[in-house]
C-alpha positions as CSV (number, residue, x, y, z in Angstrom):
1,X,0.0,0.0,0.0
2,X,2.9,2.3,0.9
3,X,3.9,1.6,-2.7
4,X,0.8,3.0,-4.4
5,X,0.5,6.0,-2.1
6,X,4.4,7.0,-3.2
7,X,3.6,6.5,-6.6
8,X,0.4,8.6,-6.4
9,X,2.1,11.3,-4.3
10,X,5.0,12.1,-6.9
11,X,2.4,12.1,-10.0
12,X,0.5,14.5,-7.9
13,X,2.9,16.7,-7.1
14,X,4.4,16.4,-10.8
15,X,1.1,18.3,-11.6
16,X,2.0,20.8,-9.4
17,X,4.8,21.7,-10.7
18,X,2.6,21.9,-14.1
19,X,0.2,24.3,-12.6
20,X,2.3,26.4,-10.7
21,X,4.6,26.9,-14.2
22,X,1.2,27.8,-16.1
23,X,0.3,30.6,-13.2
24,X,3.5,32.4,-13.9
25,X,2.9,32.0,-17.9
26,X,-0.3,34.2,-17.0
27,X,1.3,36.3,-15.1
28,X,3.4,37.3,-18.0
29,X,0.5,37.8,-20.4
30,X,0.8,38.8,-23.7
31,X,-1.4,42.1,-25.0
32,X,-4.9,41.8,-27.2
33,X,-3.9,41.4,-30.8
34,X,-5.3,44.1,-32.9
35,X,-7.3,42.4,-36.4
36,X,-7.9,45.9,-37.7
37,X,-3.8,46.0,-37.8
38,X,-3.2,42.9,-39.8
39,X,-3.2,42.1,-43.3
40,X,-3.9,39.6,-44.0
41,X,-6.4,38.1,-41.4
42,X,-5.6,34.4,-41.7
43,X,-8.7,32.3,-40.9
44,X,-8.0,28.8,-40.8
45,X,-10.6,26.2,-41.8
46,X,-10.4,23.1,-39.8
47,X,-13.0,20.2,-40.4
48,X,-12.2,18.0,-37.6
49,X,-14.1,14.3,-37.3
50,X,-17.5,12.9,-38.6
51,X,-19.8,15.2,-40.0
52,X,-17.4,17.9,-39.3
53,X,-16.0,18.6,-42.6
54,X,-19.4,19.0,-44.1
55,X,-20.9,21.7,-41.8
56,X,-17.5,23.9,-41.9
57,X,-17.4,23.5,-45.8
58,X,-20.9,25.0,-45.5
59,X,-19.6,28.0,-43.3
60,X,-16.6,28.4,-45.4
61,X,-18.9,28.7,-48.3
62,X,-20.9,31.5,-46.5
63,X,-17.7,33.2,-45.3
64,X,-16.4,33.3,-48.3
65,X,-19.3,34.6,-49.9
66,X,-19.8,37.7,-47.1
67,X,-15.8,38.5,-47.6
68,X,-15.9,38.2,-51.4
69,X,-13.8,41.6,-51.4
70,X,-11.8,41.3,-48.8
71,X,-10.7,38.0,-49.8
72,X,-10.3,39.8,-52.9
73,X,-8.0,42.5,-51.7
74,X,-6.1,40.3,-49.6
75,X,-7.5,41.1,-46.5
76,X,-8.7,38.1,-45.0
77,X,-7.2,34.9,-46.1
78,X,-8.9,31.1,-45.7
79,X,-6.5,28.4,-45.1
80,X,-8.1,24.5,-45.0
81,X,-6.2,22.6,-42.5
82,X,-6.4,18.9,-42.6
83,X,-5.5,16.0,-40.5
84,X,-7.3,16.6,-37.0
85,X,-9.1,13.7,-37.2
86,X,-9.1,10.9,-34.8
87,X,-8.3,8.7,-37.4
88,X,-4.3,10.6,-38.1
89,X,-4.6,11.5,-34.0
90,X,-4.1,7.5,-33.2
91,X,-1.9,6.6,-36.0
92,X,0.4,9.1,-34.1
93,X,-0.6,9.2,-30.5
94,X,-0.9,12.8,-30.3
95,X,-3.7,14.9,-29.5
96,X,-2.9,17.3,-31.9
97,X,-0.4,16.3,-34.3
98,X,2.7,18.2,-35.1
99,X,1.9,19.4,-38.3
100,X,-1.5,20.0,-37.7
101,X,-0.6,22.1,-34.7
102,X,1.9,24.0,-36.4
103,X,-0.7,24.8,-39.3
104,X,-2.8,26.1,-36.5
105,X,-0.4,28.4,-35.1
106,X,-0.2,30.3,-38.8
107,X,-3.8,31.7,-38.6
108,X,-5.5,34.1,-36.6
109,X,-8.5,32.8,-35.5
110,X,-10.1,28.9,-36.2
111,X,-13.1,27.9,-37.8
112,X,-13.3,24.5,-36.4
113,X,-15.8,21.5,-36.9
114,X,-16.2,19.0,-33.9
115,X,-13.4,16.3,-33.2
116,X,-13.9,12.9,-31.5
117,X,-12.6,11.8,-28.0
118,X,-12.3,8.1,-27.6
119,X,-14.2,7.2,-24.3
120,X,-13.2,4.1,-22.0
121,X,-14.0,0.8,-24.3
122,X,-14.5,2.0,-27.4
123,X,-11.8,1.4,-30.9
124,X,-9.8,4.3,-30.3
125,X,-6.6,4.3,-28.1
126,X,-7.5,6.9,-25.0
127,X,-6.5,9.9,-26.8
128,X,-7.2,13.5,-24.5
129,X,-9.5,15.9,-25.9
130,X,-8.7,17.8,-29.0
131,X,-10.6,20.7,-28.0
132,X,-9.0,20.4,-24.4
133,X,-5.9,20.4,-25.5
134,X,-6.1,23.0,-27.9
135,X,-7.7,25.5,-25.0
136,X,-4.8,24.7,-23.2
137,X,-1.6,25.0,-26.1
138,X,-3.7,28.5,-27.7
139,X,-4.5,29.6,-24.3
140,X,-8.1,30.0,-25.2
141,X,-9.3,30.9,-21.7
142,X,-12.7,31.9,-22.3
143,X,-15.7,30.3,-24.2
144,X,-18.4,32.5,-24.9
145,X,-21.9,30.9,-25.7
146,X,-24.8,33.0,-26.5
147,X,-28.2,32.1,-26.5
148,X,-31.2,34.1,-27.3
149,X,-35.1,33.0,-27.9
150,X,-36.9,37.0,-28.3
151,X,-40.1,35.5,-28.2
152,X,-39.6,33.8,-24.3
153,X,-37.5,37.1,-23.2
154,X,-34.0,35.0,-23.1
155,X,-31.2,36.6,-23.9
156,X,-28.1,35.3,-22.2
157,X,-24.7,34.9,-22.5
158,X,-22.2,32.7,-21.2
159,X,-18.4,33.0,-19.9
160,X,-17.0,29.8,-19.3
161,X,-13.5,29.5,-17.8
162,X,-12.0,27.4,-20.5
163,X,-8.1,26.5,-19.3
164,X,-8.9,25.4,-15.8
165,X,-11.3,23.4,-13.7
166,X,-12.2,19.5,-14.1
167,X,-11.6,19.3,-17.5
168,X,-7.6,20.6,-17.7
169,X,-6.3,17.9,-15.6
170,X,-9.2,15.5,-16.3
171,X,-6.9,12.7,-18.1
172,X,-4.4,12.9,-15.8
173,X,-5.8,11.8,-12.6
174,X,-4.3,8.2,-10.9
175,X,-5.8,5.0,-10.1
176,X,-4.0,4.6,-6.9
177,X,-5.1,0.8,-6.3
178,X,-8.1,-1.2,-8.3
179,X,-10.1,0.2,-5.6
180,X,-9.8,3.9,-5.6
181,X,-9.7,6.1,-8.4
182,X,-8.4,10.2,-7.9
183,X,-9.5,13.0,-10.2
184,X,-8.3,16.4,-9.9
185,X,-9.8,19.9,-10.3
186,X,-7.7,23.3,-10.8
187,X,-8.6,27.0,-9.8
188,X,-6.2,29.8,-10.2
189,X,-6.1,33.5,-9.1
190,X,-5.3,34.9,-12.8
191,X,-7.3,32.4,-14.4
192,X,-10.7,32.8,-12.3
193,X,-9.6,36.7,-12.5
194,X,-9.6,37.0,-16.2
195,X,-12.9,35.2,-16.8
196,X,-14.8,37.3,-14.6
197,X,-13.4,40.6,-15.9
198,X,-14.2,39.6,-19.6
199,X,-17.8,39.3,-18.3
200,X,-18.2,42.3,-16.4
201,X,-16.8,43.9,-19.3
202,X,-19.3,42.6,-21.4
203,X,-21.8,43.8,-19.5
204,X,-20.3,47.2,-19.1
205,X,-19.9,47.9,-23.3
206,X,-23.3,46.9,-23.7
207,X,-25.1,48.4,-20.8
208,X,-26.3,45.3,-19.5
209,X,-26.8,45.4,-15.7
210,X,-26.5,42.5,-14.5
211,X,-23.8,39.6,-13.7
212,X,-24.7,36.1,-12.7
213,X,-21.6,34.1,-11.0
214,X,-22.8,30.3,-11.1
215,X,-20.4,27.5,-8.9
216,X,-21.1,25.1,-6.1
217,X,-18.7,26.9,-3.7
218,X,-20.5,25.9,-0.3
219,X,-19.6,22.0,-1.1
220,X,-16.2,22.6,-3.1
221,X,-15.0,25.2,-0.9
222,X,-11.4,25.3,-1.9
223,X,-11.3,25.8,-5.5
224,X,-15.2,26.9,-6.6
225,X,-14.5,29.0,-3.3
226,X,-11.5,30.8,-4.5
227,X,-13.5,31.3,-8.1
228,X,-16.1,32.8,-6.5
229,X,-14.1,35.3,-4.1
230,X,-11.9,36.4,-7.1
231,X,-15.6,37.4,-8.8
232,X,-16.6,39.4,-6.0
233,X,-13.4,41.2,-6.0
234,X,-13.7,42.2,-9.7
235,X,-17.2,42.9,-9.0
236,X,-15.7,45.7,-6.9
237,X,-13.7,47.5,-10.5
238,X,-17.3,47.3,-11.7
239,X,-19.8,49.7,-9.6
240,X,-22.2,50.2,-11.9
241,X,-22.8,46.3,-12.8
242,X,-24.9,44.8,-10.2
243,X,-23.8,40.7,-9.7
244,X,-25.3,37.8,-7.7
245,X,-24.1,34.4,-7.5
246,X,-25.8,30.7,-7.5
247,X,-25.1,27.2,-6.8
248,X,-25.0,25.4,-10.4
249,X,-27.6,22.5,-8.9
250,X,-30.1,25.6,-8.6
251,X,-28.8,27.3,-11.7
252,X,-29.9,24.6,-14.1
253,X,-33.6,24.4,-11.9
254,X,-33.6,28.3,-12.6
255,X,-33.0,28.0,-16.3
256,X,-36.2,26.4,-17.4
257,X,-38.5,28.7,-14.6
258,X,-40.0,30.7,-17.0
259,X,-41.0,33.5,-14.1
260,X,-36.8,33.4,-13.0
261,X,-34.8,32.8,-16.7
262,X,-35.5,35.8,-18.0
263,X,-33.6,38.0,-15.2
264,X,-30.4,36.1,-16.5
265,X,-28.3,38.3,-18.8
266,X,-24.4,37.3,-18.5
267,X,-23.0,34.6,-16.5
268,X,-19.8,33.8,-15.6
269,X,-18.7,29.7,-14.8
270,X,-16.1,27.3,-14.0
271,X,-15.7,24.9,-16.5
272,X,-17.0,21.8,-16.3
273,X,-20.4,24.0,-14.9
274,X,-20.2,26.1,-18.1
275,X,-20.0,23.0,-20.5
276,X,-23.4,21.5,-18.9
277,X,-25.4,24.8,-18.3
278,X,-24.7,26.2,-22.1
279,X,-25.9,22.9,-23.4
280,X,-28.8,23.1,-21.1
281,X,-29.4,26.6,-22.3
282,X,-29.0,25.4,-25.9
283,X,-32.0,23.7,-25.6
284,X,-34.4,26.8,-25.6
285,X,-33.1,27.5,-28.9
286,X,-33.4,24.7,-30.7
287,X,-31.0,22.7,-29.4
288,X,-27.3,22.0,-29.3
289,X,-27.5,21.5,-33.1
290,X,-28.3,25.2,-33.5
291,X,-25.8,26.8,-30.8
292,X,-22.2,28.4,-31.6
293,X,-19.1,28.4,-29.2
294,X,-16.3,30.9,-29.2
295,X,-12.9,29.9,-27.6
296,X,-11.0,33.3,-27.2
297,X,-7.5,34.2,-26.0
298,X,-5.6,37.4,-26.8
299,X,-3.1,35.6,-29.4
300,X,-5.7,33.1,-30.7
301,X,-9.1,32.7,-31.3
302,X,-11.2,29.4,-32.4
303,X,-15.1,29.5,-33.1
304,X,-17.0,26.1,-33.5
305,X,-20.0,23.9,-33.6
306,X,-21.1,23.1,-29.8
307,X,-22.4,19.6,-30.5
308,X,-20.2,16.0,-31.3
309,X,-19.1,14.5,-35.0
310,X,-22.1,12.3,-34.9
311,X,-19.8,9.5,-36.4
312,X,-23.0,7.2,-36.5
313,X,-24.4,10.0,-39.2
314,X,-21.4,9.5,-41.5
315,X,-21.7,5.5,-40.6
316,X,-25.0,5.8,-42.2
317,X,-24.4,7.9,-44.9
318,X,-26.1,10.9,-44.1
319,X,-23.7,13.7,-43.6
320,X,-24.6,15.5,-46.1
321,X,-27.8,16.3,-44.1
322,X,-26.5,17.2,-41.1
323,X,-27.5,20.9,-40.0
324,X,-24.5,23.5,-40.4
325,X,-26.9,25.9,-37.9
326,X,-24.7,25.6,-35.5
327,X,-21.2,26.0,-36.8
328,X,-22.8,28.9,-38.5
329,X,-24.0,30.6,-35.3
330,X,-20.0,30.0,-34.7
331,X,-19.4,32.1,-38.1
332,X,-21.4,35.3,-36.5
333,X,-19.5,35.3,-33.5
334,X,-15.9,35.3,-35.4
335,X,-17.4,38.1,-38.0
336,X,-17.9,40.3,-34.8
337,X,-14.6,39.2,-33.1
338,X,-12.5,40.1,-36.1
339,X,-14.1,43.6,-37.0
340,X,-16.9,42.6,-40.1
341,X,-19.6,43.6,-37.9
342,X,-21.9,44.6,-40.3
343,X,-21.6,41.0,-42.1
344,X,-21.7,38.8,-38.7
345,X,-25.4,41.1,-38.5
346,X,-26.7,40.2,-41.5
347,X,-25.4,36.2,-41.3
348,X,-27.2,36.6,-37.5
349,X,-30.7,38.0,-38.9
350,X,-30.5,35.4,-41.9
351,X,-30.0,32.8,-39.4
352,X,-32.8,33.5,-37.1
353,X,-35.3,34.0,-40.5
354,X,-34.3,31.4,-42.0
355,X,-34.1,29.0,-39.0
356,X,-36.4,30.0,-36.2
357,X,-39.2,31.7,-38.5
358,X,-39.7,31.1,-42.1
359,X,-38.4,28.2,-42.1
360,X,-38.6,27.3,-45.9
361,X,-35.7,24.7,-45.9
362,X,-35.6,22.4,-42.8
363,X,-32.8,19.8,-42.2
364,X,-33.4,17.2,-40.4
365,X,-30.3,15.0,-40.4
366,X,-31.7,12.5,-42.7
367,X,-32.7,12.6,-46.3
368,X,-36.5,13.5,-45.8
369,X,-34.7,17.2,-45.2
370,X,-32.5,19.6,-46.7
371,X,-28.5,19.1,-47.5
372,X,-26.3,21.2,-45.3
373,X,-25.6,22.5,-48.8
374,X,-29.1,23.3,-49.5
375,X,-29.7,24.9,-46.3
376,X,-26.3,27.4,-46.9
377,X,-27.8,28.5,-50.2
378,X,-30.9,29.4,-48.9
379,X,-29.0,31.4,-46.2
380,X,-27.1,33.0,-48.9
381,X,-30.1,33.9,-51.0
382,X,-31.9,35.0,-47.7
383,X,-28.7,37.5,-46.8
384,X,-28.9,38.9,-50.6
385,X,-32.9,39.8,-50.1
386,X,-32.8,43.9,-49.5
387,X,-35.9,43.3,-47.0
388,X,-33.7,41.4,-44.7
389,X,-33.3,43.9,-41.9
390,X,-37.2,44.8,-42.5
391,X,-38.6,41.3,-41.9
392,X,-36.1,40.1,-38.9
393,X,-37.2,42.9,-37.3
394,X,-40.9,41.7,-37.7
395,X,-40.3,38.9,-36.1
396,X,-38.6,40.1,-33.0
């Protein structure tokens, strides 16, 4: 027994080490790269697994078609990157794979399709996350989910802590005998700090006023507790943004209360609570099929589909069906990020006429629907329509 416990001692304090060297990375921080400085803007194009290189050919297509002239004048630049699939991630054991990685780290920001990671029992050897990992080698410290249903007064938006948590050391916990099993969960100072002041900052630019802190600090004291104090201390820079804070077991009860939900504007999470609450949230728009994710850091930035590959969709032959919506939703949020505000506006009100009201070219997944490619064209042709503005707004 002494045995296990030594062994289990020295890999914990191995991550340690780990954590303490990424806290002084932070502290040394880079500045906010400035897109309206660079030219070109290098978006890179990244399928990923499953029905992933379908959807982002579909949003590639759309881009393309909303940055005709920039793409002409050699502002913005689209660069496919292939090979993060799980199928080249096995053949060489590596999360991301070096060239794949080193494609990455030529662009500017990432439009990404969903990537597979092999669960306990199934063909593929136990490979971490690519999206994990990613976070973590970018630095992508925040992902920012919106969701918003005008019609049932929700209008929220998320701020999940994206580098820490459950999920950053969540391959590396121990089996200390067959009997007990140790997982471990990170919080940080600068990394709970930085969250929270991208979403009080949000709120402040955009006069919202209200900020929602979600953890479950009165059972995980230590590190939901220090998460927690480091919001209210922010809180304090931010006087004019009022804040409260719930327990994520009440949160998620709170969510479908259709007297409480609508008082929810931005809300700032942990990790692992940010990952289930968006995909909760998802649901009042359609589902997790219709939802983007944005993945920001001040070097990087990757924007992507919020649901799986669906392998089982691409087994059956029916990727071609599957519903770009989401990785679409994904497109908006990069427009904004990289200064094409005007386009990620028109791509937003296409989406919600064409999606959530007309409604004259439904996927479904299977072939009694629309083609991804069938739905992007009616997008396109719906973005071209001069009334545009007009009719969203007589929806909302």
């Amino acid at each position: 027994m002494n045995k296990e416990i030594k062994a289990a001692k020295e890999h914990f304090g191995k991550l340690l080490e780990e954590q303490l060297e990424r806290v002084e990375q932070m502290k040394q921080a880079e500045n906010w790269l400035d897109y309206a400085k660079l030219k070109p803007i290098v978006i890179g194009i990244v399928g990923g697994d499953g029905i992933g290189p379908f959807i982002t050919k579909e949003a590639q297509r759309v881009l393309e078609f909303l940055l005709k002239k920039e793409v002409a004048n050699g502002k913005v630049q689209m660069k496919v990157i292939e090979g993060l699939t799980i199928e080249n991630r096995a053949k060489v054991m590596k999360t991301i794979p070096d060239d794949v990685l080193a494609e990455i780290k030529t662009c500017h920001v990432l439009l990404k399709g969903p990537t597979y990671t092999p669960k306990k029992g199934d063909k593929w050897p136990n490979i971490e996350s690519a999206n994990v990992a990613m976070r973590r080698i970018l630095d992508l410290f925040a992902n920012v989910r919106p969701v918003k249903v005008p019609e049932e007064g929700i209008d929220w938006i998320f701020f999940r802590e994206n580098t820490e948590g459950a999920y950053v050391l969540g391959g590396k916990g121990v089996n200390v005998t067959d009997d007990l099993a140790v997982d471990f969960k990170v919080t940080t100072t600068q990394g709970s700090e930085r969250i929270a002041e991208m979403a009080f900052d949000y709120a402040k630019k955009n006069n919202i006023n209200k900020v929602t802190v979600v953890t479950k600090a009165n059972v995980v004291k230590t590190t939901d507790g220090k998460f927690l104090s480091v919001a209210e201390q922010v809180a304090k820079l931010y006087p004019g943004v009022e804040w409260d804070d719930w327990f994520v077991d009440i949160m998620t009860a709170k969510l479908v209360d259709p007297k409480r939900r609508t008082q929810f504007k931005v809300v700032v999470l942990p990790n692992l609570y940010g990952d289930i609450i968006t995909d909760e949230a998802a649901e009042f728009q359609g589902g997790v099929g219709t939802a983007g994710s944005a993945n920001i850091g001040k070097r990087y930035a990757m924007f992507e589909a919020i649901h799986g590959s669906a392998p089982r969709m691409v087994e059956e032959g029916r990727a071609e069906y599957a519903d770009p919506a989401s990785i679409l939703r994904a497109t908006v949020m990069l427009l904004k990020h990289i200064g094409f505000a005007a386009e990620a506006k028109k791509l937003e009100m296409a989406l919600d006429v064409c999606g959530q009201y007309e409604k004259k070219v439904i996927t479904t997944g299977r072939s009694d629907g629309a083609t991804g490619a069938e739905f992007a064209d009616y997008l396109m042709k719906t973005i071209q329509d001069p009334a545009l503005e007009s009719k969203w707004q007589s929806y909302q």
